[in-house]
C-alpha positions in Angstrom: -25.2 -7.8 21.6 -23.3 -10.7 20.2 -19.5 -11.0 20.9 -17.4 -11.0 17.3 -15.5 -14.0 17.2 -12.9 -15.6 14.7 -13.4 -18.8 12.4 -10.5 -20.5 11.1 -12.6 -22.4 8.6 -14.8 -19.6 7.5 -11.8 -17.1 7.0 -10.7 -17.4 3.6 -7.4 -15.7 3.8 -6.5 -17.9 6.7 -7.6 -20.7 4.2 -5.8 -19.8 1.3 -2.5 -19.4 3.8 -2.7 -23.2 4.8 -2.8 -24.7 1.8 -0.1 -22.8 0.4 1.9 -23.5 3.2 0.9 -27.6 2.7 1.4 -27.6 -0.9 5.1 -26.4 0.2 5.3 -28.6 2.7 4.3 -31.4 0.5 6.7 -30.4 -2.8 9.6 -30.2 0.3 8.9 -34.0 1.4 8.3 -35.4 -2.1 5.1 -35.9 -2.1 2.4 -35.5 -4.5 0.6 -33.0 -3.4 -3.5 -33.1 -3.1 -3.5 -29.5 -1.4 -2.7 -28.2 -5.1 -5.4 -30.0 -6.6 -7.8 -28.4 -3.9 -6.3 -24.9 -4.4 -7.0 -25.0 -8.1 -10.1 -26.2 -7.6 -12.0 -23.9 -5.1 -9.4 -20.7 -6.0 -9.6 -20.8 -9.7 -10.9 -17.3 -11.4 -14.6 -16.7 -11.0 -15.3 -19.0 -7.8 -16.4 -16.8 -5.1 -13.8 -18.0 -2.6 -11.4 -16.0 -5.6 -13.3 -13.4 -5.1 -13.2 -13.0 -1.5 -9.6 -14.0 -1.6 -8.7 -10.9 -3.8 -10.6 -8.7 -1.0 -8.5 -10.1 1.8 -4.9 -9.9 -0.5 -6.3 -5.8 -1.2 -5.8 -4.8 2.5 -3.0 -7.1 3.2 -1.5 -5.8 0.3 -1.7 -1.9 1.1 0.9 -0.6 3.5 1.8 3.1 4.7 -1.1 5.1 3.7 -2.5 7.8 5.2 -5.2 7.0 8.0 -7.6 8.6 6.0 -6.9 6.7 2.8 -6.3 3.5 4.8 -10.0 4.0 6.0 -11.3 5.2 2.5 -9.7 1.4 1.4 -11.8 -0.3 3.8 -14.9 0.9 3.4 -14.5 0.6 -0.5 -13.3 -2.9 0.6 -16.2 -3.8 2.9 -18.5 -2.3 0.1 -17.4 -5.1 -2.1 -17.8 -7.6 0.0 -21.0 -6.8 0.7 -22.0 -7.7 -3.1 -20.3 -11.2 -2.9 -23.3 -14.0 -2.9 -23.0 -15.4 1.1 -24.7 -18.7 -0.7 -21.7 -19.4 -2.7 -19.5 -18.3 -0.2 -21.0 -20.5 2.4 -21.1 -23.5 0.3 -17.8 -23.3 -1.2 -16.2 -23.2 1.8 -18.3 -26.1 3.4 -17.4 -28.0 0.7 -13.5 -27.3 0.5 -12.9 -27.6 4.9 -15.2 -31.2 3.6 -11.9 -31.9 1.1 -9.4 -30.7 3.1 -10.7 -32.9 6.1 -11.1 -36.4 4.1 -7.4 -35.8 2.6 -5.7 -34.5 5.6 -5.8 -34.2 9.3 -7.7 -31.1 10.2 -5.9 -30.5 13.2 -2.8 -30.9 11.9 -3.3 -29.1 8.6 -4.2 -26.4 11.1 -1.8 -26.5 13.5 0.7 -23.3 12.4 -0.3 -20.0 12.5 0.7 -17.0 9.5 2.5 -14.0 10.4 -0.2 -12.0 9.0 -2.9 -13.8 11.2 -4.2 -11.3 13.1 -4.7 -8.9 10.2 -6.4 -11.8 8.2 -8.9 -12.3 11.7 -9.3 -9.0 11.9 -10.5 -8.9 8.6 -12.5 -11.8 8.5 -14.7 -9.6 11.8 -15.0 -6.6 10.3 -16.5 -8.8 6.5 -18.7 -10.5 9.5 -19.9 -7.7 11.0 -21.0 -6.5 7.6 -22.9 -8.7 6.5 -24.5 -11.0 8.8 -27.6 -9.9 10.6 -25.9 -10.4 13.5 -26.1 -7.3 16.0 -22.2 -7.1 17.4 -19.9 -5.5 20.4 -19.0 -2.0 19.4 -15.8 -2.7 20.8 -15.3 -6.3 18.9 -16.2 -4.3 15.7 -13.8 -1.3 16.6 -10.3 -3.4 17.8 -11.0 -5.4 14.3 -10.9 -2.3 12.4 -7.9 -0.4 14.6 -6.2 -3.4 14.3 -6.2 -3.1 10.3 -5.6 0.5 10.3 -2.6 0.1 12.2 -1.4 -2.5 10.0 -1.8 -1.0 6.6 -0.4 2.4 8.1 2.7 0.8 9.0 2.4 1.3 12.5 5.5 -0.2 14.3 3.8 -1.7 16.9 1.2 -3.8 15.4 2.1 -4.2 11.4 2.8 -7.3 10.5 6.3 -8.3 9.2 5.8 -9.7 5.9 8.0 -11.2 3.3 9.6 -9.3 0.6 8.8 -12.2 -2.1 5.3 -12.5 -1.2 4.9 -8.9 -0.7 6.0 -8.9 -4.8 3.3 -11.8 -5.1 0.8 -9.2 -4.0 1.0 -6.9 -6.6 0.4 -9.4 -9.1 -2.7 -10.6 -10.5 -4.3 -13.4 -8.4 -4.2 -16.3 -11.5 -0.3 -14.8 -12.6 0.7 -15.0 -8.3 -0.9 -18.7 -8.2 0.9 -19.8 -11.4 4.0 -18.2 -10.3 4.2 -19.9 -6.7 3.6 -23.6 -8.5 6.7 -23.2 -10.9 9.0 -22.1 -7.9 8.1 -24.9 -5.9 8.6 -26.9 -8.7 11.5 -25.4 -9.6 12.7 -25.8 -6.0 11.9 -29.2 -6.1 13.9 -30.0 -9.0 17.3 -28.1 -7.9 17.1 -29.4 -4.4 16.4 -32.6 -5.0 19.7 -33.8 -4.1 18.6 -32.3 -0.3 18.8 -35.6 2.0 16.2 -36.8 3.9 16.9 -35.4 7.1 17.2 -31.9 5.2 13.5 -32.3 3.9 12.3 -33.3 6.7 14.2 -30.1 8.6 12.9 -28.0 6.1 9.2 -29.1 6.4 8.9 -28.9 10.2 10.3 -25.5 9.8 7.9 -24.1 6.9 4.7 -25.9 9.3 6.3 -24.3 12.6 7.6 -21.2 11.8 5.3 -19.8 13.9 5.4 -22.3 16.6 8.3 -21.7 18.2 7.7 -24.7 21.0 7.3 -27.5 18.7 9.8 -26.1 16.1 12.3 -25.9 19.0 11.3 -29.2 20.1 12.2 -30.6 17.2 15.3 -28.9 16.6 16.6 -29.9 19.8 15.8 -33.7 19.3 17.8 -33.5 16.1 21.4 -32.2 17.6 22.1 -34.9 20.0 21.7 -37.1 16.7 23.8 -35.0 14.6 26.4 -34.9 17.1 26.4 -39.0 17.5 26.5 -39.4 13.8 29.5 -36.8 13.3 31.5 -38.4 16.7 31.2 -41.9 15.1 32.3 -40.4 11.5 35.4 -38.7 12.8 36.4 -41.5 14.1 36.9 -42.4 9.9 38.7 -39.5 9.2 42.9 -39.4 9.4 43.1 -35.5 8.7 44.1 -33.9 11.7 42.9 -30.7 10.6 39.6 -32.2 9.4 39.1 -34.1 13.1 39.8 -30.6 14.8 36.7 -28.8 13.0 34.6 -31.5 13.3 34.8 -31.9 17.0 34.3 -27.9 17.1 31.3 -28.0 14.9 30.2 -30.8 17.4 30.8 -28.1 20.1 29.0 -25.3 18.5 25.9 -27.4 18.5 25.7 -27.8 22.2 24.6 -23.9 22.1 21.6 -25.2 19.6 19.8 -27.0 22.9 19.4 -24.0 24.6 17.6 -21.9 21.6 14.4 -20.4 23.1 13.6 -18.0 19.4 14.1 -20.2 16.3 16.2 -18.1 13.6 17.1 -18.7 10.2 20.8 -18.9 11.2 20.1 -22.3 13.7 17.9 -23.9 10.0 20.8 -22.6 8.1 23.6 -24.2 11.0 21.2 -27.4 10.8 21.0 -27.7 7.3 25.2 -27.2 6.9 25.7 -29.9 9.7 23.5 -32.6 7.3 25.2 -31.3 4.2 28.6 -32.0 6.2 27.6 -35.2 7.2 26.5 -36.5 3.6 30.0 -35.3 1.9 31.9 -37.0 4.9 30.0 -40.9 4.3 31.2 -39.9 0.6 34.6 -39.4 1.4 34.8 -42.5 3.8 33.0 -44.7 0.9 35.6 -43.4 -1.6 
């Protein structure tokens, strides 16, 4: 028997994830962004990988049923995929890793993991073990599928934490959830983009590392020495007693920022006020 294993290239949720998350990524930094072009291309209604896609959002999508329905979901699930054509599948997928690698670097277009991956892998297994010919582990085949019934039955040990916007998203019809996510980024785009370059940039690293907590924190702790120097040298600018005494604390409370071992949204948020501060005091000191 053949050991069930994972592909990051062949999974289409896991797909679909990444160039969400680069298409953000890309909006954040200013950049036109080929990731949306690719996305509308191989995700548009009636392409397989659409099809496949809607399978994978249908059990990520379900959460705190019954073990009995949660099992009565999969099979109908499974059943489905079944009747997908593998040749479309196969090709469209060739072909989009093909785009994805001649307009980005594959490793690092890869390089951050989704909250849900482990639902979306154990998914992938159990459409794998389906419908290849393929004779697989009984055990591969059952953690994929306990794996799934634990997250869709809310189990608190193994469900995935999942965000309340997208979890909105999911309800919504695949073509009205794609169109919706383009106008907020755009949207977003448009009212931030006053954000300074050091904000972006903060921003990005945190949307492609959110699950990488090493690099993330890398990078975070690289960045306060800097904001420190920068706001030292400014208050040396600034006559406001008051003004010099808060700066030198904010200074202080970033000393506690090198020793973060689990990145929070408080230490972006902290991160994100210290450039903001920065920006309004070279206006005050210009004016």
């Amino acid at each position: 028997m053949k050991k069930l294993r994972h592909s990051k290239y062949k999974n289409t949720g896991f797909l679909y994830e990444m160039i969400v998350r680069q298409i953000t990524a890309d909006i954040i930094s200013g950049k036109d962004s080929i990731a949306e072009s690719i996305l509308a291309k191989y995700f548009r209604k009636g392409q397989e990988l659409n099809k496949e896609l809607q399978l994978y959002q249908a059990l990520l999508a379900k959460n705190n049923l019954s073990e009995s329905k949660t099992n009565s979901l999969i099979d109908t699930v499974i059943d489905a995929r079944k009747r997908l054509s593998e040749h479309k599948l196969h090709k469209e997928k060739f072909e989009l890793v093909r785009e994805i690698k001649n307009n980005y670097n594959i490793d690092e277009f890869f390089r951050s993991q989704v909250p849900s991956y482990r639902v979306l892998a154990s998914i992938y297994k159990l459409f794998e073990n389906a419908t290849s010919s393929e004779l697989y582990k009984p055990n591969d085949v059952y953690s994929a599928r306990n794996t799934l019934l634990e997250s869709i039955t809310g189990s608190p040990v193994v469900a995935e934490k999942r965000d309340a916007l997208l979890e909105a998203f999911s309800k919504e019809d695949a073509d009205i959830r794609n169109l919706s996510q383009f106008v907020f980024l755009k949207r977003f785009n448009e009212k931030y983009k006053s954000l300074s370059t050091n904000q972006k940039k903060l921003l990005s690293e945190y949307i492609n590392n959110v699950s990488n907590t090493n690099s993330l924190s890398s990078y975070i702790k690289g960045e306060v020495p800097k904001i420190q120097k920068t706001l030292k040298r400014l208050s040396e600018s600034v006559k406001d007693e008051v003004t010099i005494i808060k700066l030198n604390e904010v200074v202080k409370q970033l000393d506690t920022a090198t020793h973060i071992k689990v990145i929070k949204e408080n230490h972006i948020t902290a991160l994100m006020q210290s450039y903001e501060l920065i920006k309004e005091l070279r206006n005050v000191i210009k004016g």
